[in-house]
C-alpha positions, 0 to 999 in steps of 0.5 A, a space after each residue: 605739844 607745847 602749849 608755848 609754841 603756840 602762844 602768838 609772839 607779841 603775847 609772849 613779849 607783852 608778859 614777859 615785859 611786865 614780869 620783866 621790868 615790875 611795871 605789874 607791880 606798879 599797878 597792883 599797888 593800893 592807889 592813894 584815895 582821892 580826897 573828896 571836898 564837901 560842897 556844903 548845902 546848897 546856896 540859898 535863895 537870893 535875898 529881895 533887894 529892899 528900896 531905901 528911901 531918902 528923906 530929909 530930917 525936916 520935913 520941908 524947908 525951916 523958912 516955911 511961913 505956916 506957923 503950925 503944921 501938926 493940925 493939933 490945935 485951931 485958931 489964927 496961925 494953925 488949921 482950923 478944919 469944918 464942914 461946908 456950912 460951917 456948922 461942925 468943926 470935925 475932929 482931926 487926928 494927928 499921929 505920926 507915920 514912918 510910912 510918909 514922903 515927909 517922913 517921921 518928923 512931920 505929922 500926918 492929919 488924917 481926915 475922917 473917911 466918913 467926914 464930907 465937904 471938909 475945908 482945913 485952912 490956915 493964915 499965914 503972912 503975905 509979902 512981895 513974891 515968888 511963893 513956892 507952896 507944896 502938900 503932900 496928899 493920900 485918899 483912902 476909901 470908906 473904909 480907911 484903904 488906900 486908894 488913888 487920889 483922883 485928878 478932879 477938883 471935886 475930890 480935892 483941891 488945894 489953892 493958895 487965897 488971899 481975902 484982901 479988897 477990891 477983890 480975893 484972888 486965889 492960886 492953884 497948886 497942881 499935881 506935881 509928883 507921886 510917891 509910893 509909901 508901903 501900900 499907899 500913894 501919896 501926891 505932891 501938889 505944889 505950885 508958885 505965886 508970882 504976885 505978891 500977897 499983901 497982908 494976910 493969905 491962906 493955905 485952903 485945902 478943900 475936900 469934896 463931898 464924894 466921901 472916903 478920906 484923906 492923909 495930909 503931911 507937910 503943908 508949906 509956904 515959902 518965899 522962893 528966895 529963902 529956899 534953900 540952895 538946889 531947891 529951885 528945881 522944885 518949882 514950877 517953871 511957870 507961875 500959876 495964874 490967879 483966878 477969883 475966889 469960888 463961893 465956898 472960899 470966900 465962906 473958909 476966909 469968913 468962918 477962919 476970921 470971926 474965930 474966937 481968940 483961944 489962950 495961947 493962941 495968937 490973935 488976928 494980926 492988925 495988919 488984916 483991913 477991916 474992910 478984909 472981906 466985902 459986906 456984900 459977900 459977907 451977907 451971902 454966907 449963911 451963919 456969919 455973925 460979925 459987925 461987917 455984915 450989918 
């Protein structure tokens, strides 16, 4: 029989068709190689995003009314720093830090963290208000860690006083914002006097007798009128109040005055009264020596 015959019609259409019009030759032609794209290695992990911070190159405004703020020297117009009682003077080092508010063009006195019941005070010239004062500060543990600084005037306080008579006044600056530098958080206290301050007042920073120590940058007094242009927003929007001196005050005001007039150092202006400090106040601070207190 013949095998043809028995082949289904569309089957012999279909080969004929392909042997027909050499579309079998088409695809038993070598097709061209798809050209494969090298994706490279895999996209790498993203990059941690990295905090600019933006500080100014001077640490504060050019008008500031504290003569020296690097606490390196002592005598009238710098930091003169002692213990409570004032029978030691402790050793303060000064050093610079990039890891400040301030930044590098101020240095940072750093307080013994051993060292307990520190006053560091400094004159500086009164005259008609508003004052803005400000202080950046940072605590540490006994250890030198940074810890946070906590919100009680037993720690730390910071107040602006004046010595003159019938009466000292004294102004608190109060915590006004906060930073985080590295690993560390610094506070800024900061507060504005209203009333002027005649004669001579001072920059009293008082630390408590708690232990542990202390970072302190950029302490400044200005007149609020010599500020530099939108700076206002820096103040406070209420004045603080005054309130009397504390004991331990009048004692940093006394022991700052009777300090020996140092070579290159400038001596106690005259236009500080004799009669600066009360005799009766005087003669309740043990181990002042001076004509007053006779």
């Amino acid at each position: 029989m013949n095998t043809l015959r028995s082949l289904p019609l569309f089957v012999l259409l279909t080969l004929g068709g392909m042997t027909g019009c050499g579309f079998s030759d088409e695809r038993l032609q070598p097709q061209p190689a798809h050209e494969i794209v090298d994706a490279g290695p895999p996209d790498p992990e993203p990059t941690p995003k990295r905090t600019l911070i933006e500080r100014s190159l001077l640490p504060g405004a050019p008008q500031n009314m504290l003569l020296d703020v690097t606490f390196r020297d002592q005598g009238w117009g710098h930091f003169t720093s002692f213990v409570s009682g004032g029978m030691s003077q402790p050793t303060i080092v000064s050093r610079i830090s990039s890891l400040s508010p301030a930044g590098v063009t101020a240095p940072v006195a750093a307080f013994d963290a051993k060292t307990k019941g520190v006053t560091s005070i400094a004159s500086f010239l009164g005259g008609p208000g508003p004052f803005v004062a400000r202080v950046w500060i940072s605590a540490s543990n006994a250890t030198n860690d940074p810890i946070l600084l906590e919100a009680d005037n037993a720690v730390f306080r910071c107040a602006i006083t004046t010595g003159g008579l019938p009466e000292g006044k004294a102004y608190d600056l109060a915590r006004k914002d906060e930073m985080i530098v590295g690993a560390r958080t610094w506070v800024l206290f900061e507060g504005r006097v209203d009333e002027g301050l005649p004669g001579t007042a001072f920059f009293n920073l008082k630390f408590g007798k708690t232990g542990g120590g202390f970072l302190v940058q950029a302490p400044e007094v200005v007149p609020q009128k010599l500020l530099p242009a939108g700076d206002s927003t820096k103040s406070f929007s209420l004045p603080n109040k005054a309130r009397a001196l504390l004991p331990e005050e009048w004692e940093a005001i006394a022991f700052y005055k009777r300090q020996p007039v140092q070579l290159g150092l400038p001596k106690l202006p005259k236009l500080v009264p004799e009669s600066f400090i009360p005799r009766s106040r005087l003669r309740r601070i043990p181990g002042v020596k001076t004509p007053l207190a006779d």
